[in-house]
N, C-alpha and C positions, 0 to 999 in steps of 0.2 A: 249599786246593784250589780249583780254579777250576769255575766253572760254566757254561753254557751261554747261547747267544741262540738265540731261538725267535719265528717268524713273527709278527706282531700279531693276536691273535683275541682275539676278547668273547664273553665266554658270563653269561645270567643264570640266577641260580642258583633251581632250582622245588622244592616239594615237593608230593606227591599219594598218594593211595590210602583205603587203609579208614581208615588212621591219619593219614598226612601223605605229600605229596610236598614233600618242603624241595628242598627242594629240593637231483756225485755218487761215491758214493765206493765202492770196488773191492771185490768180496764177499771177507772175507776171514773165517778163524773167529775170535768172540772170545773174550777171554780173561779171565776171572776166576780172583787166584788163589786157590789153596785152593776150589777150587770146578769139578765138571764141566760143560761146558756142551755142548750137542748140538741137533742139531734135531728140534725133537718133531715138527711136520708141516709141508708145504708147504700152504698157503693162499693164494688168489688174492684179493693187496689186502688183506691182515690188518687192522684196525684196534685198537678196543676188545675187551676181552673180557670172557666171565663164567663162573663156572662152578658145575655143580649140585652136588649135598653129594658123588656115588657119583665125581666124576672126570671127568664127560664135559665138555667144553670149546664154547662157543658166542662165533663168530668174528664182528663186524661186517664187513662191507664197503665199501672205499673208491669202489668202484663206482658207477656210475649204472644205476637202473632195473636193480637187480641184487638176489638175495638173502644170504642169513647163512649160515655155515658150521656144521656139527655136526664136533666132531673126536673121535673114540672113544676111550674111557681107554686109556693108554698110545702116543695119538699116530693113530690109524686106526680104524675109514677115516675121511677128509675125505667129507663130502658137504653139499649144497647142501641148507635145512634151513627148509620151510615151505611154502606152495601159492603165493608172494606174493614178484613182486618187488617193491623198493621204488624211493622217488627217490635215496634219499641214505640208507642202511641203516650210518651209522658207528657208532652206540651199542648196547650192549647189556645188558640185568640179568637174571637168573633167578629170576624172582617163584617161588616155592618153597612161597608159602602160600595165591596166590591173591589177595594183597591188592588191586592194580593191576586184575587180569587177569579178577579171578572164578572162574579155574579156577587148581586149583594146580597147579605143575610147569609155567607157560607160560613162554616167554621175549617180553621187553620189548625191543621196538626202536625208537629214535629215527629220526625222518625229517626233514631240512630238508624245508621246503616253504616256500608261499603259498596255506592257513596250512603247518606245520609240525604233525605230530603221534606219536604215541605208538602202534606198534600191538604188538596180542598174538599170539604164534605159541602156539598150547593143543596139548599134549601129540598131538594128531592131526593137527599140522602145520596144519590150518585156521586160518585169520590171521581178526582181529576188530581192530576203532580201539579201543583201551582208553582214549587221552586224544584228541579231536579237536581239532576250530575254537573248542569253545567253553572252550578254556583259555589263548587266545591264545601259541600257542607260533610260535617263527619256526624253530629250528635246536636241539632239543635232543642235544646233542653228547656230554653224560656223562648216565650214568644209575648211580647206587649205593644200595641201601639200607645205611640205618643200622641200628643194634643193636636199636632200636626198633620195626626194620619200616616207619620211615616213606624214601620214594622220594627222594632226591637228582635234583633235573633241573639242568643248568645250559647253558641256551639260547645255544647262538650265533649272539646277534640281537635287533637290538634291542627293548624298552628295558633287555635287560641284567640282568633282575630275579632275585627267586629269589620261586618259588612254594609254598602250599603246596595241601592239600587241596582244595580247594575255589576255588584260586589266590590264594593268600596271601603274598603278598611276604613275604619272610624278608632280604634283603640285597641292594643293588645292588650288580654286582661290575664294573661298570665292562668300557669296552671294550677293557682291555688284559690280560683273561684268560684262561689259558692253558693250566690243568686245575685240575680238581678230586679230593678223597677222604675219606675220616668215618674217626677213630680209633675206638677204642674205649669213647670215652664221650662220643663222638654230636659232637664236636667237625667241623669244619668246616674244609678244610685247601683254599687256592687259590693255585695258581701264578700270579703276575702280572710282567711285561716287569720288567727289569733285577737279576734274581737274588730277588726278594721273592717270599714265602710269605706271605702273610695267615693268621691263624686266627680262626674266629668260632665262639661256642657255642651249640647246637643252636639259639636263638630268634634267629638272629643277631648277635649283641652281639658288636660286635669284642673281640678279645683282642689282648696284644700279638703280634706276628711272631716267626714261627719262623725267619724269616731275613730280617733288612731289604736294604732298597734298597745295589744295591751293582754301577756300573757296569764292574766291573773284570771279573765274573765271568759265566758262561753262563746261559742263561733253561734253566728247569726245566718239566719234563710230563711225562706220565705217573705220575704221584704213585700210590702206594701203602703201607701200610704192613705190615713184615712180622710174623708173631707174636712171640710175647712167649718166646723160647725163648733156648737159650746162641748161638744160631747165628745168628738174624736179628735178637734182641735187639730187637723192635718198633720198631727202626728206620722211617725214611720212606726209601724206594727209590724213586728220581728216573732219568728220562733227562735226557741234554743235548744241548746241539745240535755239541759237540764230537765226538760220538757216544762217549762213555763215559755209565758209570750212576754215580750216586754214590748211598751212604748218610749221610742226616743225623740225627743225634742231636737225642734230648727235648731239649738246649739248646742248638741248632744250628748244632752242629761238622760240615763236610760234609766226607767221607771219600771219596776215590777206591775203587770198589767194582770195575769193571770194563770194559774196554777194547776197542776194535773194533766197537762194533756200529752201522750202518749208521741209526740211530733217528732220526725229526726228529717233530713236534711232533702227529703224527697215531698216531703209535706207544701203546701203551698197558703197562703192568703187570697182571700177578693172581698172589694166590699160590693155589696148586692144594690139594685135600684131603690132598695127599701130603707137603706143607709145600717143596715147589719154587717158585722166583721161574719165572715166565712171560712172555717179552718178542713182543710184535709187533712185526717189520718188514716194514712198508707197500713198503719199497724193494726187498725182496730175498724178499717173498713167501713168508718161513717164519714159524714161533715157533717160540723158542727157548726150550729150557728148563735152568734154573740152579741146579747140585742140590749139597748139600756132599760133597767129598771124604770119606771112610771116617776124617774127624776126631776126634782123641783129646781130651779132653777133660781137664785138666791140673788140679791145685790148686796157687795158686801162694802167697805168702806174701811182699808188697813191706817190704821193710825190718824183717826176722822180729825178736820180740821186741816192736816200738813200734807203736803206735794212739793216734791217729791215723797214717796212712803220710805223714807232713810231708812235703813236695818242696821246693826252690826252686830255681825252673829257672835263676837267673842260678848258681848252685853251678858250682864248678870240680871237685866232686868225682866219686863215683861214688854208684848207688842197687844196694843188696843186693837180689837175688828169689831166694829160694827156690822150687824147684820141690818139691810135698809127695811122698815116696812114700805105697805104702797095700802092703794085703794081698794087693790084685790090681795093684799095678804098682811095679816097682823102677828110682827114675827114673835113678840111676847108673848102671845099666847099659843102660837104655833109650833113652836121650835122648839125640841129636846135641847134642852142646853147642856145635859150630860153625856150628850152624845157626841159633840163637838170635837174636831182635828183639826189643826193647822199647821202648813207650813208648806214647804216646794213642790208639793205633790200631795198634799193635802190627808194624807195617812198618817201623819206623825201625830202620837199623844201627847201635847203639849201644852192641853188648857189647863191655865192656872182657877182662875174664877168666872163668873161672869154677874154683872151691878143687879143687885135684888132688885133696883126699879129700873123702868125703861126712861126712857129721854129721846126725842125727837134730834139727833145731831145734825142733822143738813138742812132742817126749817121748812120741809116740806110739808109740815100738819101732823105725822101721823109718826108714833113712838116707836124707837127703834131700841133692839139690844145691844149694847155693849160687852163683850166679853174679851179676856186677857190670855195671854198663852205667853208660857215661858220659853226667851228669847233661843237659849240653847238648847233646848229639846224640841223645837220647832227646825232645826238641819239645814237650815238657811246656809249657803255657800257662796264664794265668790261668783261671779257669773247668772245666778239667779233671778230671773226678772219678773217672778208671779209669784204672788201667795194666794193658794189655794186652800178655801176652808168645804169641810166634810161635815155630813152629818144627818140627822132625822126627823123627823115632826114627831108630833107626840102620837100620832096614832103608825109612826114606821115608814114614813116614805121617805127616801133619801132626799137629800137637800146637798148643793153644791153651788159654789160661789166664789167669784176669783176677782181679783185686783194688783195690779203692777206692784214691782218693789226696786228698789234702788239699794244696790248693797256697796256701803260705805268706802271710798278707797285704802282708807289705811286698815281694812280688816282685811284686805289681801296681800299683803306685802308679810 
């Protein structure tokens, strides 16, 4: 899949607090599939976002000498959300313990400036400086805490650093980067010019790349990553400059996720307490919100009887799946079998047939489908380690269903 090019920006990456600051195109609707998308609110100048545990949404803005938005759960009202306007109000975080801010429940706002600083909006809208002049900031542009409560800053402006506490350099990221975001175990994920993701662990120390240098394909921003569930699968959710989203895998297979949206490098991601992906467009003055279709959730059984599920993608054959029934679902009479995909990512058209009768394959009692998909239009690659199948019930609800693969050593060499 191809990726994104995205404007040249430098951000240094900060960390601070009680613990650590580590630091034009046509409005059209987009489209994901398997997936509702809608506009959650209209926002003037959307940028970054955050949001507090209950739902409610706090909006940066692109503006100048402007203030942050509050958006109410479930999208309303939009309202302007502080006593303070600022210079350059792009970033935002929901300090929720007080670490940053001193008070809990404030929200954290980046300002470029000369200097550049940090201020707190505390729960009575009353605005305070929580980082000044004295932590030499020029453009803090992202602001995220990690699992540990310490503040991710990453400065767009020179010298490009990352901070922490106390202004503690943690990692130069050089001036050709392009967003930032923290996994789940405090890892350090930055977008840099020509398709490259850097990863560094929490004290800095590079790791290898989650996607190296690769000038074929699009610049990536807006980084986030989604939960750990059947649906987002803690995937990393990227804009591009193509304006689709892509999803990239823990060994960074990047997948076309979704389509049409108007995004460029000022844009941002969040996933909401509802488990929704969140999109800002700066361009078109909404967020959008990106929720799963009424998804059936399948058990499926690649190449039933054998384990490991071998593949070899030069194969001229075909690969068995079984779809499982249960007690609560009978897939031969359920399942559109013309509507069937399989393969890496579960979009590929590659069913060959599937067996006029069912057959119980795991001896559980209750009659299961078999169907077959051709071995090389299923895009199975070295490195591959899930086959995902796609698909319908007869009356339209999406069905999705996945199981490990093992792809052969001598089809990589």
């Amino acid at each position: 899949m191809k990726k994104e090019k995205v404007n040249k920006y430098s951000f240094p990456l900060l960390i601070a607090g009680v613990l650590l600051i580590s630091t034009t195109l046509a409005f059209a609707q987009p489209v994901v599939p398997g997936f509702n998308v809608e506009v959650y609110a209209n926002v003037p100048q959307p940028v970054k976002l955050a949001f507090d545990p209950t739902g409610v949404l706090y909006v940066g803005n692109n503006g100048v000498d402007a203030k942050i938005h509050r958006v109410g759960i479930g999208g309303s009202p939009v309202e302007e959300y502080g006593d303070t306007s600022f210079p350059d109000p792009d970033s935002v975080a929901f300090d929720a313990s007080g670490a940053i801010s001193g008070t809990p429940g404030s929200v954290l706002v980046g300002n470029g400036g000369d200097p550049g600083f940090i201020a707190a909006i505390l729960p009575d809208q009353t605005t305070i400086t929580a980082l000044g002049s004295g932590f030499g900031l020029g453009n803090p542009a992202y602001l995220e805490f990690d699992r540990t409560g310490r503040l991710l800053i990453a400065d767009q402006a020179p010298p490009f650093r990352a901070l922490a506490a106390t202004v503690t350099d943690i990692v130069e990221l050089g001036d050709s980067f392009l967003a930032l975001t923290v996994d789940g175990s405090n890892r350090v994920y930055s977008a840099f010019l020509k398709n490259q993701i850097k990863v560094y662990a929490s004290d800095g120390t590079e790791l290898p790349d989650l996607t190296p240098i690769d000038n074929s394909r699009y610049y990536f921003f807006g980084l986030e990553f989604g939960p750990y569930d059947s649906v987002w699968r803690g995937h990393l959710f990227v804009s591009a400059e193509d304006s689709n989203i892509y999803r990239i895998k823990t060994d960074g297979t990047i997948i076309l996720f979704g389509t049409g949206f108007s995004v460029d490098n000022r844009s941002d991601h969040a996933f909401g307490p509802d488990g929704a992906l969140y999109v800002s467009d700066v361009n078109e003055n909404v967020i959008y919100r990106v929720s799963p279709t009424d998804l059936l959730t399948v058990s499926i059984d690649i190449k039933p009887g054998s384990y490991p599920n071998s593949i070899n993608p030069r194969s001229k054959g075909k690969i068995p799946v079984a779809i499982l029934s249960s007690m609560d679902f009978d897939a031969p009479t359920v399942v559109d079998t013309e509507s069937l995909t399989f393969g890496p990512t579960g979009d590929e058209e590659s069913l060959a047939f599937c067996s006029p009768s069912s057959e119980d394959v795991n001896d559980d009692g209750y009659n299961d489908i078999v169907c077959h998909f051709y071995t090389q239009m299923t895009g199975f690659e070295c490195g591959d380690d899930e086959g995902i199948l796609k698909g319908q019930t007869v009356d339209e609800t999406p069905v999705e269903g996945n199981d490990s693969v093992r792809i052969v050593p001598s089809a990589c060499r």
